[in-house]
Structure formats: structure tokens, C-alpha cells
C-alpha positions as CSV (number, residue, x, y, z in Angstrom):
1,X,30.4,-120.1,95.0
2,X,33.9,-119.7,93.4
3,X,36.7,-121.2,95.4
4,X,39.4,-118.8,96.5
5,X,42.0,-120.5,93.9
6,X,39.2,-120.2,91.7
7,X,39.4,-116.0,92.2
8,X,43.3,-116.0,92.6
9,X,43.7,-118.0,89.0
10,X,41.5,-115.0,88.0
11,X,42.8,-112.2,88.9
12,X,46.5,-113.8,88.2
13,X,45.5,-114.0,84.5
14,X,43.5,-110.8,84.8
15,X,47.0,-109.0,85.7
16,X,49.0,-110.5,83.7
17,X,46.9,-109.7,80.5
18,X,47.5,-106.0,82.1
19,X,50.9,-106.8,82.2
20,X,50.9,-106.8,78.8
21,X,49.7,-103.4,77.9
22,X,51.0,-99.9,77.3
23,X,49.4,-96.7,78.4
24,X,51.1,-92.9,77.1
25,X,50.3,-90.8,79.9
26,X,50.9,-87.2,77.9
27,X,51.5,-84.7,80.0
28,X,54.0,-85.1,83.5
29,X,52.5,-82.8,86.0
30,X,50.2,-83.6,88.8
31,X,47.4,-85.4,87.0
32,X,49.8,-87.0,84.8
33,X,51.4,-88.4,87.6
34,X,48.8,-89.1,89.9
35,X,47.6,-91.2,87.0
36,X,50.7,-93.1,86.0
37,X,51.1,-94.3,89.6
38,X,47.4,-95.8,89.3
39,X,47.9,-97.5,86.1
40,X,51.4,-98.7,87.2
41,X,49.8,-100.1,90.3
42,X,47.7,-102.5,87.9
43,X,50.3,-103.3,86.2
44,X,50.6,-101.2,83.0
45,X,53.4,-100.4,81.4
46,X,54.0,-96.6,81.4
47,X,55.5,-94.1,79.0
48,X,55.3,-90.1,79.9
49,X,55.0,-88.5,76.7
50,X,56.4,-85.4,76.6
51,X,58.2,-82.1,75.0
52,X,61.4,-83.0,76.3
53,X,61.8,-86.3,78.0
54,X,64.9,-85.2,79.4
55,X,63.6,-82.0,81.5
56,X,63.9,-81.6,85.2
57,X,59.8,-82.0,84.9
58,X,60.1,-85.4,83.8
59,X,62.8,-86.5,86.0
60,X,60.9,-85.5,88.7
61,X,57.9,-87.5,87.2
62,X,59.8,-90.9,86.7
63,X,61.0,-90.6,90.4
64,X,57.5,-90.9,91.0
65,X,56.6,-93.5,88.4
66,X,59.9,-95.6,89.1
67,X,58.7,-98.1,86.5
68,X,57.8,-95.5,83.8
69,X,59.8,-94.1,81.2
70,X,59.6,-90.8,79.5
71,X,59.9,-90.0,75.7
72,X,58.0,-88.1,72.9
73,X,54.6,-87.8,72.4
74,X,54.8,-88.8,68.8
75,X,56.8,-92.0,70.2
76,X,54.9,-92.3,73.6
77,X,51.3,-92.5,71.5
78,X,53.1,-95.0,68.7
79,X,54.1,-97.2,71.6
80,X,51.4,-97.3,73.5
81,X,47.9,-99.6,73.9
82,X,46.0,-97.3,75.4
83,X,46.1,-93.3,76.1
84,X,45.7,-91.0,78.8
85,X,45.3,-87.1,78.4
86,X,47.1,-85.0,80.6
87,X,47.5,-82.2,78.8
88,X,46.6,-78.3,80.1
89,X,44.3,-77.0,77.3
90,X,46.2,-73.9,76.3
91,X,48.9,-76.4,74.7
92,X,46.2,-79.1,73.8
93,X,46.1,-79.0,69.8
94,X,50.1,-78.6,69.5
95,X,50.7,-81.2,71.5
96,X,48.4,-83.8,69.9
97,X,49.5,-82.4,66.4
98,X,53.3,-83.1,67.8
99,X,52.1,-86.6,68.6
100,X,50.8,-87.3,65.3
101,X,47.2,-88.2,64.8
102,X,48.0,-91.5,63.0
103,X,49.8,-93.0,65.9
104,X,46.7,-93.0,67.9
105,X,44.5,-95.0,65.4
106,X,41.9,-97.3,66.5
107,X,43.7,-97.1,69.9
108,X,41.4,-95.9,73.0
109,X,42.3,-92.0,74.5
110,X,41.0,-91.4,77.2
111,X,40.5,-87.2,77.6
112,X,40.7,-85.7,80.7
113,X,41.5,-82.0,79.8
114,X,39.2,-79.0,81.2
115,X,38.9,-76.5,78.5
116,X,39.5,-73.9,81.4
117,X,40.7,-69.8,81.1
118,X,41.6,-67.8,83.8
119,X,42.1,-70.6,86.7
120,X,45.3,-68.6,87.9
121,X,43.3,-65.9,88.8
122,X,40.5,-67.8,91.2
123,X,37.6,-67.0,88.0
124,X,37.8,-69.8,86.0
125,X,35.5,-69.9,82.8
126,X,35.1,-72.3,80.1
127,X,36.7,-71.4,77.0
128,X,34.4,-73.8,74.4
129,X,31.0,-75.1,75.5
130,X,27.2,-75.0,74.3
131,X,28.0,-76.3,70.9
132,X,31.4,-77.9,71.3
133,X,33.8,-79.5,74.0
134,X,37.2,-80.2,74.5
135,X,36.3,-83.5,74.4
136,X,35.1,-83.0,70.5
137,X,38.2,-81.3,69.7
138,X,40.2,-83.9,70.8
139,X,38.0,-86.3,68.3
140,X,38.4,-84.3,65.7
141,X,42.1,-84.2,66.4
142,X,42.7,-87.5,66.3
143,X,39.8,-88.7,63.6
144,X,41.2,-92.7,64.1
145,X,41.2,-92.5,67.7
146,X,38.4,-93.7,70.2
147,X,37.9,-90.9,72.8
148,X,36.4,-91.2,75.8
149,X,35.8,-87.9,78.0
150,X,36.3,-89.0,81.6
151,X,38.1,-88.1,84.9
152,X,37.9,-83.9,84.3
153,X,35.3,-83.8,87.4
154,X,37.7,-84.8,90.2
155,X,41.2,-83.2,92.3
156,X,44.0,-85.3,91.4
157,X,44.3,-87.0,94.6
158,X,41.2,-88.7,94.1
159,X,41.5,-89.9,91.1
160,X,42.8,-93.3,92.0
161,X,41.4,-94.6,94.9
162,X,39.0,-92.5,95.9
163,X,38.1,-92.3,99.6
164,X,35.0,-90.5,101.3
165,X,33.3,-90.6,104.6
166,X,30.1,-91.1,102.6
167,X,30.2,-93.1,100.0
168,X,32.6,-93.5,97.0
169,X,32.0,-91.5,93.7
170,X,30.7,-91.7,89.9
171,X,32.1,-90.8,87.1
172,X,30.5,-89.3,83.9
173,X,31.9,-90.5,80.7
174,X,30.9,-89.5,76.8
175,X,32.4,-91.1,73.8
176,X,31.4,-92.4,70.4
177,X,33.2,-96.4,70.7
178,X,30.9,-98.6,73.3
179,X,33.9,-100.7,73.6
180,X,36.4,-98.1,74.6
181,X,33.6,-97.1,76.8
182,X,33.4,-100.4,78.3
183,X,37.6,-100.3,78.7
184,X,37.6,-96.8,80.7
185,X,34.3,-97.7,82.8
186,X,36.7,-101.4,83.7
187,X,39.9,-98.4,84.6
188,X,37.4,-96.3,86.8
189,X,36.6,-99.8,89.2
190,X,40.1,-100.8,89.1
191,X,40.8,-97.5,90.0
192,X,38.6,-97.7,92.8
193,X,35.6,-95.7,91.6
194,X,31.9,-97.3,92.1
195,X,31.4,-97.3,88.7
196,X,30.9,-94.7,85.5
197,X,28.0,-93.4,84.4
198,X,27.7,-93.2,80.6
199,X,26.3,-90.1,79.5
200,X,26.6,-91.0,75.4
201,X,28.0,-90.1,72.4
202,X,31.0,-87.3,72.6
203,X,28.9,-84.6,72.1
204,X,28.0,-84.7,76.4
205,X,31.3,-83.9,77.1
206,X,29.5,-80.7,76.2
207,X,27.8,-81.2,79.6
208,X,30.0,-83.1,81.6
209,X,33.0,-80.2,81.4
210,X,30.6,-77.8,82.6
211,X,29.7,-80.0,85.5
212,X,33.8,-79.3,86.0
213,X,33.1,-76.1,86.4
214,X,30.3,-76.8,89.1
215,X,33.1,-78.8,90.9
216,X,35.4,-76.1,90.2
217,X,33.0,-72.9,91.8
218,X,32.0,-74.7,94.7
219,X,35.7,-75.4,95.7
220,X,36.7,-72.3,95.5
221,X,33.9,-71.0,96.8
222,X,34.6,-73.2,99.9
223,X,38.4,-73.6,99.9
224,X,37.4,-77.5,99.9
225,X,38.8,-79.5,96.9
226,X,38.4,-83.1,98.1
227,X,35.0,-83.8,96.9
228,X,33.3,-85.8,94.2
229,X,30.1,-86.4,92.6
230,X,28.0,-89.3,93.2
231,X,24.1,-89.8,91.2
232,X,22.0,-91.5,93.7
233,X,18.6,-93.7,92.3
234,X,20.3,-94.7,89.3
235,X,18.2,-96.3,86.4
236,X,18.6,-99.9,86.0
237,X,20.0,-100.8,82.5
């Protein structure tokens, strides 16, 4: 057995190679921020990309995030080691073309954007699906970039830390990169998850927004948005 030093000398270096990196959270509303506070909590460095870094919006945000800092998304995604997506999908391809594709090259983005219609109105529907995904277009968007599709099947107060009476969730992820893969799957335990479940190549993102859409129905359906998926009898691999 490891001694207790043994573990602390661990997870000392552990944090401060976290220490050392930069995530650009794009996008300052409620998952954005939810988000930042996780990857703060590790130790991240955070920059809010965004339209206008000086809005009320991302004043608000950095109250939040008291170690963040706000700026554009073209500088937020050049700065950064790693990339969240927080974007609503209706201003998804304008604000990634803003960003600039080539600032996000060979860098991991992680896509967490519901290609959603309607959700004002209690009908959500999926605007792409059965031969493409959000998660695709974001790939295509960003050609350099190594996109994984994860954390669009949850409320935003779960995603960090998730906490259930019966058991602590899964999360499905799709991407084309096995090591960004590997880097979002370490994010998800950090963040408290029991683990991710990898579901391939991008092209599942195909499936795993629609399963978004299960979470979606049944909450609404129910009034009850503080629950999570979980795949029980996992394969052994």
C-alpha cells in the first residue's frame, strides 16, 4: 500500500501540473459558469470568452468565477490549453467563426451544446440529427481542433459534483482523438462523475444529443430536472 505522503506528493504534483493550464470557457451563462467554478476548483486557469468582455453578463460571471477573467473568444481560445463549449446553438457557428478556427488547433474542445429549437416554448426538438450532430459541426468548424461531445445530458447543477440518492452518474462521450478522449473522461472523475462511457468516433454525438432530448422530455414531462443517466452491467474493456 501507498503511504499517505506517498498520495499527498501525488496529488500535490497532480495539481500543480493543473495549475499550469488554461481552459476558455465560451459562453458566460449558467453552464458556462457552473463549469468555470468546477475547473477553477482544480485549479485551472479560467478565461470567459466572450462577445463583450465588458457586459453586465460577464461581470456577473467573474463574480462567480473570482479567479477568472473575461475576454474575446478569438483571444480566450488563443490563450487557452484546453476548451469548453458553452455556447446556445442558435449563435454556435458565429461564435466559433469570431474565435477563429486556427486558435483552437491541436488543442482539445470539449462540446457541450444541444442542437435544440423551440425549448422556450416547453416542445423542444432537435434541429440536426440522423445524419449529423452538433457535435460534427463543431469538427468541421474547427478542422485542427480535437472535439469531444460530452456533458449535453445533464442540468447544470450537476455537472460538477454530482450527487444522487442512488448512485452517481455516467457520461457518454464521442470524439475522433483517443487522447482528448482520455483528457475529458480524467475532467468527468475530477469532476465527480463515476466515469465516461465512450461511445466512439464523433459521428455518436449523433446519438448521444438525442439521448438529451430523452433527458429533456422526461423533465418536462415531470417538472423534475435533477436527474442523470447511469448504464448499469457495463462491458469490461
Amino acid at each position: 500500500m501507498r503511504s499517505q505522503s506517498s498520495h499527498q506528493h501525488t496529488d500535490r504534483r497532480n495539481k500543480m501540473q493543473t495549475a499550469t493550464k488554461t481552459v476558455a470557457v465560451l459562453g458566460n451563462g449558467i453552464v458556462g459558469v457552473a463549469v468555470a467554478k468546477g475547473f477553477a476548483s482544480l485549479g485551472y486557469q479560467v478565461i470567459f470568452g466572450t462577445r463583450n468582455p465588458d457586459s453586465d453578463k460577464s461581470k456577473d460571471a467573474l463574480a462567480a468565477v473570482p479567479t477568472a477573467r473575461a475576454s474575446s473568444y478569438a483571444d480566450a481560445a488563443k490563450a487557452a490549453d484546453l476548451v469548453f463549449l458553452a455556447l446556445p446553438w442558435d449563435g454556435l457557428a458565429a461564435s466559433l467563426t469570431l474565435a477563429g478556427p486556427a486558435n483552437f488547433a491541436g488543442k482539445t474542445v470539449i462540446d457541450a451544446v444541444n442542437p435544440l429549437l423551440d425549448f422556450a416554448t416547453g416542445s423542444p426538438k432537435l434541429a440536426v440529427g440522423f445524419s449529423d450532430s452538433a457535435g460534427e459541426l463543431v469538427q468541421r468548424l474547427l478542422p485542427q481542433a480535437k472535439v469531444v461531445k460530452a456533458f449535453n445530458t445533464i442540468v447544470t447543477t450537476h455537472m460538477v459534483q454530482p450527487k444522487f440518492s442512488d448512485g452517481q452518474p455516467d457520461m457518454f462521450i464521442a470524439g475522433n482523438d483517443a487522447g482528448a478522449k482520455q483528457e475529458v473522461s480524467a475532467i468527468l472523475r475530477d469532476f465527480g462523475w463515476r466515469g465516461a462511457i465512450d461511445m466512439g468516433d464523433i459521428t455518436a454525438a449523433r446519438l448521444i444529443e438525442p439521448l438529451a432530448m430523452l433527458w429533456i422530455s422526461y423533465a418536462f414531462q415531470r417538472q423534475h430536472w435533477t436527474h442523470g443517466f447511469s448504464l448499469l452491467g457495463q462491458a469490461k474493456v
